[in-house]
PDB file of N, CA, C, O and CB in Angstrom:
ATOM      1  N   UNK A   1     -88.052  73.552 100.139  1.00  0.00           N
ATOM      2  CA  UNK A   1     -88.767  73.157 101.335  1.00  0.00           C
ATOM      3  C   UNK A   1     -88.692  74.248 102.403  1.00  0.00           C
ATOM      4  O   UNK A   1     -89.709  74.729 102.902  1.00  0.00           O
ATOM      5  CB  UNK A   1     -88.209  71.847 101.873  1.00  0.00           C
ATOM      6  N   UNK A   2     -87.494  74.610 102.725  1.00  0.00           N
ATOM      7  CA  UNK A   2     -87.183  75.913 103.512  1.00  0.00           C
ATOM      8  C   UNK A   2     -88.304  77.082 103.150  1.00  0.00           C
ATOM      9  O   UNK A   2     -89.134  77.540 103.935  1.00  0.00           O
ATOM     10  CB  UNK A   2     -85.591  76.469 103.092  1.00  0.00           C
ATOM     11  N   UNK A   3     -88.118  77.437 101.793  1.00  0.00           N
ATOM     12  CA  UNK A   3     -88.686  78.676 101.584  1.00  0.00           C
ATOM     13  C   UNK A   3     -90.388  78.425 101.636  1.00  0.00           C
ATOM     14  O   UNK A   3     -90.969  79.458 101.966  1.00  0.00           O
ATOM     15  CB  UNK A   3     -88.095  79.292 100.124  1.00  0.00           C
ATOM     16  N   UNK A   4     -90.899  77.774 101.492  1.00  0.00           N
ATOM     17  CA  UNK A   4     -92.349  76.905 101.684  1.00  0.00           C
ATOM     18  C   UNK A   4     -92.243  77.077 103.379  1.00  0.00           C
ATOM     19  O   UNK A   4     -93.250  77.746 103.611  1.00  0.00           O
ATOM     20  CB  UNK A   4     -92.353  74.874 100.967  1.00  0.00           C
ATOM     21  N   UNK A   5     -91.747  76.900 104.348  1.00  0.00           N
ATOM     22  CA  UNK A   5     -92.033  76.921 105.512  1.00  0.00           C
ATOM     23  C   UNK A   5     -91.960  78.713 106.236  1.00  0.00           C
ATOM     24  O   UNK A   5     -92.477  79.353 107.152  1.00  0.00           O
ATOM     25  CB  UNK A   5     -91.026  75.793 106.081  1.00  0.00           C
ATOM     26  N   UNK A   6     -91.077  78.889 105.248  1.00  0.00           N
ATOM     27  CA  UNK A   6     -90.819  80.465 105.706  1.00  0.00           C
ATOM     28  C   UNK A   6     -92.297  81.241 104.877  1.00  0.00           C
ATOM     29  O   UNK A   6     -92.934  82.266 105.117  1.00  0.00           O
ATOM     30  CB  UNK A   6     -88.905  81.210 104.939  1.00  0.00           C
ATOM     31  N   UNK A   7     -92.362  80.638 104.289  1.00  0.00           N
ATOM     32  CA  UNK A   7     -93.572  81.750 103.850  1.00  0.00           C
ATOM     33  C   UNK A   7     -95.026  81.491 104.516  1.00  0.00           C
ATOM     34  O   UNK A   7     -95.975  82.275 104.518  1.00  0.00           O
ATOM     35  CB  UNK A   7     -93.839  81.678 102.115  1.00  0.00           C
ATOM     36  N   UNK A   8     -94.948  79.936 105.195  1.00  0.00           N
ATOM     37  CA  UNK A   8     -96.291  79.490 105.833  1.00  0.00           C
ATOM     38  C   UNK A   8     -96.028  80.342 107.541  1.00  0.00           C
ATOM     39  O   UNK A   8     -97.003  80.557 108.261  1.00  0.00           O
ATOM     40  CB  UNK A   8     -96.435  77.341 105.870  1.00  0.00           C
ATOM     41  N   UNK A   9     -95.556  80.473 107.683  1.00  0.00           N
ATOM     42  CA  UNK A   9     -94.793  81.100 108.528  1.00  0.00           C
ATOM     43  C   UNK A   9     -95.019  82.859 108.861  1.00  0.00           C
ATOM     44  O   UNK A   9     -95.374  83.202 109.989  1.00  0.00           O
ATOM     45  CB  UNK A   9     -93.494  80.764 107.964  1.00  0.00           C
ATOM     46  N   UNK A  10     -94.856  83.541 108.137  1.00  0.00           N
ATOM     47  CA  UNK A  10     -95.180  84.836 107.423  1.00  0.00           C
ATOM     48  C   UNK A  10     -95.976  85.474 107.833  1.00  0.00           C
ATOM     49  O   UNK A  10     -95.968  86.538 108.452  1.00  0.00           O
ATOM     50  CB  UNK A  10     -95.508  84.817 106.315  1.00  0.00           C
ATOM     51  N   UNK A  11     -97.415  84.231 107.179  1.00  0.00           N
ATOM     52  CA  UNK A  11     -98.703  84.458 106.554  1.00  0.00           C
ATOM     53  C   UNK A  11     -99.392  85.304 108.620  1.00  0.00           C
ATOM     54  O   UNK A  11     -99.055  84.939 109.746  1.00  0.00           O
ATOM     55  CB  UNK A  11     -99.642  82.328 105.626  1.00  0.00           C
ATOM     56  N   UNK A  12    -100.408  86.470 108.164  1.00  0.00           N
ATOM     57  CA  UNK A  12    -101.032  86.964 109.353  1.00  0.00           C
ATOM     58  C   UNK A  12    -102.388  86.131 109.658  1.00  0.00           C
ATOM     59  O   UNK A  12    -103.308  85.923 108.868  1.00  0.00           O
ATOM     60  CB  UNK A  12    -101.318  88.523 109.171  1.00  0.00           C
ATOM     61  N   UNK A  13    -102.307  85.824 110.641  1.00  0.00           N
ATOM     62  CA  UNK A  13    -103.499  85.079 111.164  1.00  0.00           C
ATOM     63  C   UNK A  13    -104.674  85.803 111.046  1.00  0.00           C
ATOM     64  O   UNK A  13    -104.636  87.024 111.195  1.00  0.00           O
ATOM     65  CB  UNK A  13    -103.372  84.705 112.537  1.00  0.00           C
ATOM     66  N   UNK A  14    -106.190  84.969 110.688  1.00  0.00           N
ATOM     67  CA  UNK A  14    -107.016  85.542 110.450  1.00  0.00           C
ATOM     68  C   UNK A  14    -107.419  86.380 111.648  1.00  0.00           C
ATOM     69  O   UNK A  14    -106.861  86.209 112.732  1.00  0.00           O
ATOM     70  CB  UNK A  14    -107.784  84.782 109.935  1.00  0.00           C
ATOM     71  N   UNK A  15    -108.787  87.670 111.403  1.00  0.00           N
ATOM     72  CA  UNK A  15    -109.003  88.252 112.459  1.00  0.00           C
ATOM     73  C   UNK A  15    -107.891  89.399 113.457  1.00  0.00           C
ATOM     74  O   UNK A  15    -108.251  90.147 114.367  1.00  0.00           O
ATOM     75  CB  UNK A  15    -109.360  87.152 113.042  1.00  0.00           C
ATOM     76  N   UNK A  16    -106.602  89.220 112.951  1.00  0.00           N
ATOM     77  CA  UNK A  16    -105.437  90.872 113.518  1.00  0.00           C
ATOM     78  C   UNK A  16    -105.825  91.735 112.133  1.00  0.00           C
ATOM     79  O   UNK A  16    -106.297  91.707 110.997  1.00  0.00           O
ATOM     80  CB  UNK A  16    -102.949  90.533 113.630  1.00  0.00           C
ATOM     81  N   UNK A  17    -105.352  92.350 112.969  1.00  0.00           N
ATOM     82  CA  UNK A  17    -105.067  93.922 111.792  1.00  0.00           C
ATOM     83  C   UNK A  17    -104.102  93.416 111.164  1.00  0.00           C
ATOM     84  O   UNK A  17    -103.266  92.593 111.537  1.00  0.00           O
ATOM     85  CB  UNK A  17    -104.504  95.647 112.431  1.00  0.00           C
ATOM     86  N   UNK A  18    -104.361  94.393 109.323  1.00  0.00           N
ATOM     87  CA  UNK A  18    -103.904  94.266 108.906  1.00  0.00           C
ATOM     88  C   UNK A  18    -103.439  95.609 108.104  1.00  0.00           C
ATOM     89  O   UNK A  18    -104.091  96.633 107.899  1.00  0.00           O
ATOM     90  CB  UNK A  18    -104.281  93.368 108.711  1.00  0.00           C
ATOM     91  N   UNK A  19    -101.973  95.249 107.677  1.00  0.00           N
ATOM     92  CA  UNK A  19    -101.583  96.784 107.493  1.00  0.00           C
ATOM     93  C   UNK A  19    -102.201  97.306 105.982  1.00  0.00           C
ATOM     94  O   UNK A  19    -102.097  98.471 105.598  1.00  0.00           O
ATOM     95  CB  UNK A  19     -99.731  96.964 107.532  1.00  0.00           C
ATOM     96  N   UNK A  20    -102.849  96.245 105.223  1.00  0.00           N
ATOM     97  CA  UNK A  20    -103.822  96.913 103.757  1.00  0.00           C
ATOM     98  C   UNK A  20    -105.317  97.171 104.342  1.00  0.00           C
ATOM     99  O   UNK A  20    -106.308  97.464 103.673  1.00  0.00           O
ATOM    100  CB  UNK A  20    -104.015  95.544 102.173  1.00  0.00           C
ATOM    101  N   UNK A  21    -105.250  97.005 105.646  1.00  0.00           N
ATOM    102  CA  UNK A  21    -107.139  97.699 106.294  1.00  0.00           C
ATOM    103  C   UNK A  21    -106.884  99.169 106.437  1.00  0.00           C
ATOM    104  O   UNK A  21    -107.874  99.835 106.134  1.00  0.00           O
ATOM    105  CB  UNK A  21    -107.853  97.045 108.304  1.00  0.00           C
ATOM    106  N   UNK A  22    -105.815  99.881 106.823  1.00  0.00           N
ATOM    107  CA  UNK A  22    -106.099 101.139 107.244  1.00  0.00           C
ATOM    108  C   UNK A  22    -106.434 102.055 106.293  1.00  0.00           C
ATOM    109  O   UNK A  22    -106.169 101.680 105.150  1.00  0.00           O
ATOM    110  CB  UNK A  22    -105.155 101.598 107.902  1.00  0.00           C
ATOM    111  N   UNK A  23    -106.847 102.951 106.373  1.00  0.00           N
ATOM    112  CA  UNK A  23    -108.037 104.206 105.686  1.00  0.00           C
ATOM    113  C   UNK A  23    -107.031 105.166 106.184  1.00  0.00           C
ATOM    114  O   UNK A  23    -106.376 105.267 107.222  1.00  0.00           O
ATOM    115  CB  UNK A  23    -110.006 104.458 106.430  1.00  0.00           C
ATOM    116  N   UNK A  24    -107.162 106.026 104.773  1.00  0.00           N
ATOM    117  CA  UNK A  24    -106.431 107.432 105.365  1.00  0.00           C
ATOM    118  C   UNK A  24    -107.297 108.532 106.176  1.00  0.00           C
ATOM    119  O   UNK A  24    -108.476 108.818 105.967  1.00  0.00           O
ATOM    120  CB  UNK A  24    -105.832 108.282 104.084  1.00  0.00           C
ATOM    121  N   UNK A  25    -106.702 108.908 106.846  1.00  0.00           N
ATOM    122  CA  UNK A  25    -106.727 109.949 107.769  1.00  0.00           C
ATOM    123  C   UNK A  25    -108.088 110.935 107.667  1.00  0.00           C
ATOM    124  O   UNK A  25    -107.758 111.867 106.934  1.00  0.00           O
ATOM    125  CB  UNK A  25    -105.414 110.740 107.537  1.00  0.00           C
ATOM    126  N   UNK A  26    -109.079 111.062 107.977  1.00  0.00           N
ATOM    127  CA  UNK A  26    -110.614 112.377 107.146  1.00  0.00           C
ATOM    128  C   UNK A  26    -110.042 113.774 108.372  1.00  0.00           C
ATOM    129  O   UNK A  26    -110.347 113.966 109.549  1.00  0.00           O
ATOM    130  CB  UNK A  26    -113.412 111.548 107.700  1.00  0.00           C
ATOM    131  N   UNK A  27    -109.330 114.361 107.644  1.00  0.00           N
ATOM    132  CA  UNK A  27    -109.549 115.882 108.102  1.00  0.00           C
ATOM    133  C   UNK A  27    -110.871 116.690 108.332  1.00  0.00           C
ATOM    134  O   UNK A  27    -110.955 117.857 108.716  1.00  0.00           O
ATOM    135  CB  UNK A  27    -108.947 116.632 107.168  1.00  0.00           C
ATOM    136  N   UNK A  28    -111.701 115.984 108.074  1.00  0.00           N
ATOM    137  CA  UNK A  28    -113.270 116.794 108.092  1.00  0.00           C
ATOM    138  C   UNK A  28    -113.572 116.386 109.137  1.00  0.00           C
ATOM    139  O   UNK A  28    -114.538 117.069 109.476  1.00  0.00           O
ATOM    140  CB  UNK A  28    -114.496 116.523 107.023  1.00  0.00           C
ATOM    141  N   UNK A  29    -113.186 115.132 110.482  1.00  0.00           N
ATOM    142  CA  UNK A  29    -113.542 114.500 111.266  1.00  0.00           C
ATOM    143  C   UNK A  29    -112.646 115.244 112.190  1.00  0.00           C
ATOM    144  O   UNK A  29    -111.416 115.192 112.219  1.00  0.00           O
ATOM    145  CB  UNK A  29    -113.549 113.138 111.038  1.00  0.00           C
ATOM    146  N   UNK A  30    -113.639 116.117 113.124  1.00  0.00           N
ATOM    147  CA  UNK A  30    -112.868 116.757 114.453  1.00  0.00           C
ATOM    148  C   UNK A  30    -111.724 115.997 114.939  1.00  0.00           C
ATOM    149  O   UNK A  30    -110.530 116.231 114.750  1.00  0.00           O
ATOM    150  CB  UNK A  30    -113.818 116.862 115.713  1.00  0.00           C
ATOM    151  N   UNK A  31    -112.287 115.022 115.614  1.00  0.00           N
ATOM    152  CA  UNK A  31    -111.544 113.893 116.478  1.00  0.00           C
ATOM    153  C   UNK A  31    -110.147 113.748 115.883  1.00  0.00           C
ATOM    154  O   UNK A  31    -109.163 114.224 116.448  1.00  0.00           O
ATOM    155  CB  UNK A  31    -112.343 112.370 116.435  1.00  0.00           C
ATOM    156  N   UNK A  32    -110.081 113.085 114.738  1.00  0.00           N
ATOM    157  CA  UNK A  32    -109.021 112.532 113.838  1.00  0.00           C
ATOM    158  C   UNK A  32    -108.320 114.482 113.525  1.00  0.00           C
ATOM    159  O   UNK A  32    -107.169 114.446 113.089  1.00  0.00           O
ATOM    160  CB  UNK A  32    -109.922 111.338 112.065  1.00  0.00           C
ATOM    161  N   UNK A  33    -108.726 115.547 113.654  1.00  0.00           N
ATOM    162  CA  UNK A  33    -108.109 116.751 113.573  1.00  0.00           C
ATOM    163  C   UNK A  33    -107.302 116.675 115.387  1.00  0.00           C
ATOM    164  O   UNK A  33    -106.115 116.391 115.550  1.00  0.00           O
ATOM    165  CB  UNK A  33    -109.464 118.167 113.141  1.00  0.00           C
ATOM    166  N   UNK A  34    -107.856 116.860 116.050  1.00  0.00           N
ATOM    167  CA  UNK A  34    -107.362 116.840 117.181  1.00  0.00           C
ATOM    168  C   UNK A  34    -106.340 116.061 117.471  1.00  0.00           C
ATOM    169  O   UNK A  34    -105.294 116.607 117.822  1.00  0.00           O
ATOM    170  CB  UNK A  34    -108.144 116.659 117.879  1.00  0.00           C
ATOM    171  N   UNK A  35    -106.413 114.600 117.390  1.00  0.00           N
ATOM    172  CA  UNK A  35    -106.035 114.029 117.593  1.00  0.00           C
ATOM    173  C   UNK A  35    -104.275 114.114 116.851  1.00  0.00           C
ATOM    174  O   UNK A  35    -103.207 114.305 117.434  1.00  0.00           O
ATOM    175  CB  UNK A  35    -107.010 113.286 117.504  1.00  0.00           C
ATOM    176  N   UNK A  36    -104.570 113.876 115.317  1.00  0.00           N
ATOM    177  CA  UNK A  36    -103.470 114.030 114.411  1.00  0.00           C
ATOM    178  C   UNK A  36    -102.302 115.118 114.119  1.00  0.00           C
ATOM    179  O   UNK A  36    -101.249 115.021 113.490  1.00  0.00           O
ATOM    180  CB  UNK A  36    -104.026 113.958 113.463  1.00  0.00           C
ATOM    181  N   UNK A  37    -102.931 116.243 114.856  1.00  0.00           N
ATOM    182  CA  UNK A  37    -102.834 117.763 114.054  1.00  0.00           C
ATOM    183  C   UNK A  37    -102.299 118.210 115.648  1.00  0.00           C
ATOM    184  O   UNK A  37    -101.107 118.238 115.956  1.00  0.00           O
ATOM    185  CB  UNK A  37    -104.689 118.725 113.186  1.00  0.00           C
ATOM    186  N   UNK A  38    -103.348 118.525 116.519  1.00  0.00           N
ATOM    187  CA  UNK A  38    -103.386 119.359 117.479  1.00  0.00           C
ATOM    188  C   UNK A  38    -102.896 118.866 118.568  1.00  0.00           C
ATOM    189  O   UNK A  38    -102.385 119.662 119.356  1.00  0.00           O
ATOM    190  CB  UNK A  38    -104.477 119.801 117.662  1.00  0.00           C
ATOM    191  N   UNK A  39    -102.913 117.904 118.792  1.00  0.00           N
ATOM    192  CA  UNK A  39    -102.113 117.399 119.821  1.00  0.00           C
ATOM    193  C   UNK A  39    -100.457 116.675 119.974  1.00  0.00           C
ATOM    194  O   UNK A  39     -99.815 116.430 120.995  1.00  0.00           O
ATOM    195  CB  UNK A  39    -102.943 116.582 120.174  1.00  0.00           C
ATOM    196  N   UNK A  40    -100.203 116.524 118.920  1.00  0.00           N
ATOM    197  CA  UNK A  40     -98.788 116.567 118.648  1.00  0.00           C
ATOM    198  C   UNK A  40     -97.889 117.527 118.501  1.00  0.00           C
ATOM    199  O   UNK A  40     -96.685 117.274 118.543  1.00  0.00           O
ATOM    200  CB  UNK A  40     -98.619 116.095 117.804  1.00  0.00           C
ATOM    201  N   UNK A  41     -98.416 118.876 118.292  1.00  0.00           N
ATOM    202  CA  UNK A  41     -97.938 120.009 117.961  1.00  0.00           C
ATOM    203  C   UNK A  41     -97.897 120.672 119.533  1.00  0.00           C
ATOM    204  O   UNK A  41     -96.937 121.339 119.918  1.00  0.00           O
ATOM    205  CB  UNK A  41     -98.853 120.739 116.766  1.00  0.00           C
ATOM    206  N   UNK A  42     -99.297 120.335 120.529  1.00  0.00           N
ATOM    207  CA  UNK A  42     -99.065 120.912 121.733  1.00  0.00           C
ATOM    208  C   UNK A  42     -97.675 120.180 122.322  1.00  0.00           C
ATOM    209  O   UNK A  42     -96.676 120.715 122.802  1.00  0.00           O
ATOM    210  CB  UNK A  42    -100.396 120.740 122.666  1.00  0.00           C
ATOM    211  N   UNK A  43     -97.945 118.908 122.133  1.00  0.00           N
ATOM    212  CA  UNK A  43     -96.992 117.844 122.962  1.00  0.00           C
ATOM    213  C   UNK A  43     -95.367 118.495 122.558  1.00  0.00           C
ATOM    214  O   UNK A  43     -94.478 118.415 123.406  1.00  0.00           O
ATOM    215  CB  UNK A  43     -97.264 115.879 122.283  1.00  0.00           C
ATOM    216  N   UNK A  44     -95.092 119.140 121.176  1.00  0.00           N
ATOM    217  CA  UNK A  44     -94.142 119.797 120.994  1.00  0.00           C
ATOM    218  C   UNK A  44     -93.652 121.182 122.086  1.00  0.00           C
ATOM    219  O   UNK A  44     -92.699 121.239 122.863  1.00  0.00           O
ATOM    220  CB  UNK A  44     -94.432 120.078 119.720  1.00  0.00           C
ATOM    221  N   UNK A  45     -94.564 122.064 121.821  1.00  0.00           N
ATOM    222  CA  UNK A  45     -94.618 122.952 122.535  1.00  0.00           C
ATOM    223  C   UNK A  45     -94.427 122.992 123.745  1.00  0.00           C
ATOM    224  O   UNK A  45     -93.831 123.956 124.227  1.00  0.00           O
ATOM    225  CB  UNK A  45     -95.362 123.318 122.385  1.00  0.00           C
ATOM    226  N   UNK A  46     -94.930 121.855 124.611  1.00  0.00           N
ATOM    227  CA  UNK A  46     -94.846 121.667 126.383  1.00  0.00           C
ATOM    228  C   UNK A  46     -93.351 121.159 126.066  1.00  0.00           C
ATOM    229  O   UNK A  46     -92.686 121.417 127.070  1.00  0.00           O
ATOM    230  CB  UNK A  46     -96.166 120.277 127.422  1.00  0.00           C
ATOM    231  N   UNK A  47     -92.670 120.638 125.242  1.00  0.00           N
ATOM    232  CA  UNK A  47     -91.953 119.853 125.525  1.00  0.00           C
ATOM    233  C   UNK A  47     -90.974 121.221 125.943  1.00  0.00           C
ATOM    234  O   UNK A  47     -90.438 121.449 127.027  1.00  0.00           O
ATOM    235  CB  UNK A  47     -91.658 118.679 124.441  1.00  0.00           C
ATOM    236  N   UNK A  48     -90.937 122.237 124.378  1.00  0.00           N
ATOM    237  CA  UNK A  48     -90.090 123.026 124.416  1.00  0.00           C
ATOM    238  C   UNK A  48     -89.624 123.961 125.675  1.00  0.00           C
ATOM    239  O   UNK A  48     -88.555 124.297 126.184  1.00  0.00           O
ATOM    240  CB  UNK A  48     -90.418 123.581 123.510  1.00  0.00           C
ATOM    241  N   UNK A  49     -91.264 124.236 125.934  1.00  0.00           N
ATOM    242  CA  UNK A  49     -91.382 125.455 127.796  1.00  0.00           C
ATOM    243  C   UNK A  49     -90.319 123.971 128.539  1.00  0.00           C
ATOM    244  O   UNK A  49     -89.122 124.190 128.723  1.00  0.00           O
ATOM    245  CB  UNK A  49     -94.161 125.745 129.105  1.00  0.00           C
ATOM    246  N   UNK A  50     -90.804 122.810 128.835  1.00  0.00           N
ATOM    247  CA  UNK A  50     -90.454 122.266 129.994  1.00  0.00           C
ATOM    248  C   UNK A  50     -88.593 122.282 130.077  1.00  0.00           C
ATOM    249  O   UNK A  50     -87.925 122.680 131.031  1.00  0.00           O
ATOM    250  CB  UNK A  50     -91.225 120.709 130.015  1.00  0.00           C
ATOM    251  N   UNK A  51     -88.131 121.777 128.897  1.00  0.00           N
ATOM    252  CA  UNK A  51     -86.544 122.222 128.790  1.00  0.00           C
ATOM    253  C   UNK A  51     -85.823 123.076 128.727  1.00  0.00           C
ATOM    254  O   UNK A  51     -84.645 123.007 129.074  1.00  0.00           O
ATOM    255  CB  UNK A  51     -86.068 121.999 128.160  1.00  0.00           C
ATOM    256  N   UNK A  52     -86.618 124.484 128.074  1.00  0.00           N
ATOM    257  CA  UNK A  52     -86.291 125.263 129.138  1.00  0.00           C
ATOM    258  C   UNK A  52     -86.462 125.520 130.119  1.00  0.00           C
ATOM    259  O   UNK A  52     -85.350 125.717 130.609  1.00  0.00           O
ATOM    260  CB  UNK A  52     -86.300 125.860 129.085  1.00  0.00           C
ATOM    261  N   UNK A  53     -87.152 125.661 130.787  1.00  0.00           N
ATOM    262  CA  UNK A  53     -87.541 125.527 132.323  1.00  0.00           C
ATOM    263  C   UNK A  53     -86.169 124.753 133.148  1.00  0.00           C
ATOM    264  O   UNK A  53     -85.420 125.047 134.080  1.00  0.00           O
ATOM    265  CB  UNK A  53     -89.132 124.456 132.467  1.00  0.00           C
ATOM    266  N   UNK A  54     -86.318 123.789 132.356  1.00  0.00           N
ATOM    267  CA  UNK A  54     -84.689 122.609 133.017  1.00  0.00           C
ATOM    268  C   UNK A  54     -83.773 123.397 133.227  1.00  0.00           C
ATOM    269  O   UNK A  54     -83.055 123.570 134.212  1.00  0.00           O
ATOM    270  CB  UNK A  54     -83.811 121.358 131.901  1.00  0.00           C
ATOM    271  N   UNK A  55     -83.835 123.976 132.044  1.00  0.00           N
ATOM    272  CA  UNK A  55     -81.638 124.659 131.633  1.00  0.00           C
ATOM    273  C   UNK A  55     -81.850 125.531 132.542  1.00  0.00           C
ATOM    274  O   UNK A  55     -80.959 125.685 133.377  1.00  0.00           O
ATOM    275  CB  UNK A  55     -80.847 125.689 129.706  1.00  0.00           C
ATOM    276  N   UNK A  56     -83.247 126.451 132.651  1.00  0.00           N
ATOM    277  CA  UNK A  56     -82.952 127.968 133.866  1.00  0.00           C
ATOM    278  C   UNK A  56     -82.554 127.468 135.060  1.00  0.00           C
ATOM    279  O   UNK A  56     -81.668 127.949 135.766  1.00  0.00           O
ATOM    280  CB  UNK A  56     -84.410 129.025 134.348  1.00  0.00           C
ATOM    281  N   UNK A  57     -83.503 126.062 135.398  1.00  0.00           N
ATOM    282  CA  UNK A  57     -83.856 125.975 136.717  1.00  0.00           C
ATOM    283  C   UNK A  57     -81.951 125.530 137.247  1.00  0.00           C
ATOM    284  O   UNK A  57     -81.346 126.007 138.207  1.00  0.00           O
ATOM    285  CB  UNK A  57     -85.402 124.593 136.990  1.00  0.00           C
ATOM    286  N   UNK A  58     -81.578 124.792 136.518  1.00  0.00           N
ATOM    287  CA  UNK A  58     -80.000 124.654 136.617  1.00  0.00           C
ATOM    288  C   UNK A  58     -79.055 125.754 136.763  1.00  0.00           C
ATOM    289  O   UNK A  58     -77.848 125.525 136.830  1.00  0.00           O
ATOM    290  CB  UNK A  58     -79.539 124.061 135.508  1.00  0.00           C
TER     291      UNK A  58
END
């Protein structure tokens, strides 16, 4: 009975996302390049200048 309630329970309501909808990634699609690729790598980079910047400015 337990395990019958835990699994009604579980279940994702119709209409949310679901994690077997997503599509992999199209590298041929600018956006999804930018987005995936190029902007995480800047966000690295600023990070690196800004901490140093910290340690000098100390």
């Amino acid at each position: 009975m337990i395990n019958t309630a835990y699994k009604l329970l579980a279940q994702l309501p119709l209409g949310t996302p679901n994690p077997d909808d997503n599509t992999p990634i199209d590298f041929t699609d600018p956006f999804d390049v930018i987005v995936f690729v190029i902007l995480p790598i800047l966000m690295v980079i600023f990070y690196v200048i800004w901490k140093k910047k910290q340690k000098n400015n100390k």
